[in-house]
N, C-alpha and C positions, 0 to 999 in steps of 0.2 A: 598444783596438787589437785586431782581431781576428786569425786565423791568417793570413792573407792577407799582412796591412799588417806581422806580424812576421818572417814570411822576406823581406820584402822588403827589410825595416831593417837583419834579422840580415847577408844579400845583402851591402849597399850597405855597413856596417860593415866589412865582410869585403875591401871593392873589389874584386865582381869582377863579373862581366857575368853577364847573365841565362845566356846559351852558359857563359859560363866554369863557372858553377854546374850547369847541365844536364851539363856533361860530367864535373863533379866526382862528381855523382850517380847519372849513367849514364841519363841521362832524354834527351827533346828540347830544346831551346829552346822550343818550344812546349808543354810541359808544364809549364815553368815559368812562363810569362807566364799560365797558365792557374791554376797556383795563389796567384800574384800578383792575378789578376785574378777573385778568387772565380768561378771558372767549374767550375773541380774541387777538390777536394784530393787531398795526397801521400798514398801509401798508407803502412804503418806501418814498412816497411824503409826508405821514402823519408825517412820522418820521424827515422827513428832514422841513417841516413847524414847526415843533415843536422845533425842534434844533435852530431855528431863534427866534422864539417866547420865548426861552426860554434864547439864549445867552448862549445855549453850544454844542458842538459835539455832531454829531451822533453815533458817537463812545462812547459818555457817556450813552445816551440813551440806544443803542442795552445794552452795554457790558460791563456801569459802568466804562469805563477807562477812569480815573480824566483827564480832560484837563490841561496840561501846562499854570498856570498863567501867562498872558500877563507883569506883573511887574516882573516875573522871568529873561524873555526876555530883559528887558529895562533893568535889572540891569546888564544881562551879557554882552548885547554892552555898556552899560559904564562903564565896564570893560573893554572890547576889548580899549575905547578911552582914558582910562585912561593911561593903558599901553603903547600904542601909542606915549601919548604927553610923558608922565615919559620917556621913551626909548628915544626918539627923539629929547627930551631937555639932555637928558644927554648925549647923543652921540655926539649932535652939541658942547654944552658947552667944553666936553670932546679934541673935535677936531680942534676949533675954537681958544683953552687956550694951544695947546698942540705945538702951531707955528711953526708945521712942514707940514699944510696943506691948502692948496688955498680955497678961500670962495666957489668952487663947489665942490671939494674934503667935504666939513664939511656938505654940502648940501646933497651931495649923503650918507653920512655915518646917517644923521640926518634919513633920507628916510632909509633906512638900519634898524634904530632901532627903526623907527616907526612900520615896517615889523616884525620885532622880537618882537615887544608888542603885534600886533595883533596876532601875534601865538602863543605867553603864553594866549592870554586871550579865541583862540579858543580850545587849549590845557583845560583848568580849566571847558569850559562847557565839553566836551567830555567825563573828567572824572566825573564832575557832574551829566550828563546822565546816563553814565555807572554805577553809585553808586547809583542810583535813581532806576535802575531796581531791 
């Protein structure tokens, strides 16, 4: 799909008329069936008004590269805090049960494996990424 075929999808997702977009953008009707119609492209204001209007990158625009969904996001920090408490509940419980450690001793270990969850959990996006290319 190239830039053309994707405003016009982004457009027709959006329901609104070729007008209805020109005016959103401050363009003609004719400039957009022009950029519909590979005869010109938007300039970079146009691009980036359009990105707004449209609720995605200009990077999708230019070059088609899909945006990272925002729910992708939410689940790997509730990942990240899941690990967090799991690590930090187990470390305290571990420390607290194991009566060879003072209540800042179980504290600082609890903090210790909070630390070790958030780094499994940014360990899991990195490879995520990396397996996403």
């Amino acid at each position: 799909m190239n830039m053309a075929d994707r405003i016009q999808y982004l457009r027709k997702q959006k329901g609104f008329s070729q007008e209805e977009l020109a005016d959103k953008v401050g363009v003609s009707r004719q400039a957009v069936s022009k950029w519909e119609g590979e005869q010109s492209t938007p300039d970079l204001k146009n691009i980036i008004t359009m990105s707004d209007i449209f609720e995605t990158t200009t990077d999708y625009i230019l070059k088609g590269i899909e945006p990272i969904p925002t729910t992708n996001k939410k689940i790997f920090y509730s990942l990240y805090l899941g690990f967090a408490v799991i690590f930090a509940t187990i470390a305290g419980i571990w420390s607290f049960t194991a009566n060879r450690f003072r209540i800042d001793e179980c504290i600082f270990i609890s903090l210790a494996g909070a630390v070790v969850g958030l780094g499994i959990g940014l360990i899991f996006q990195v490879f995520s990424n990396w397996f996403r290319k």
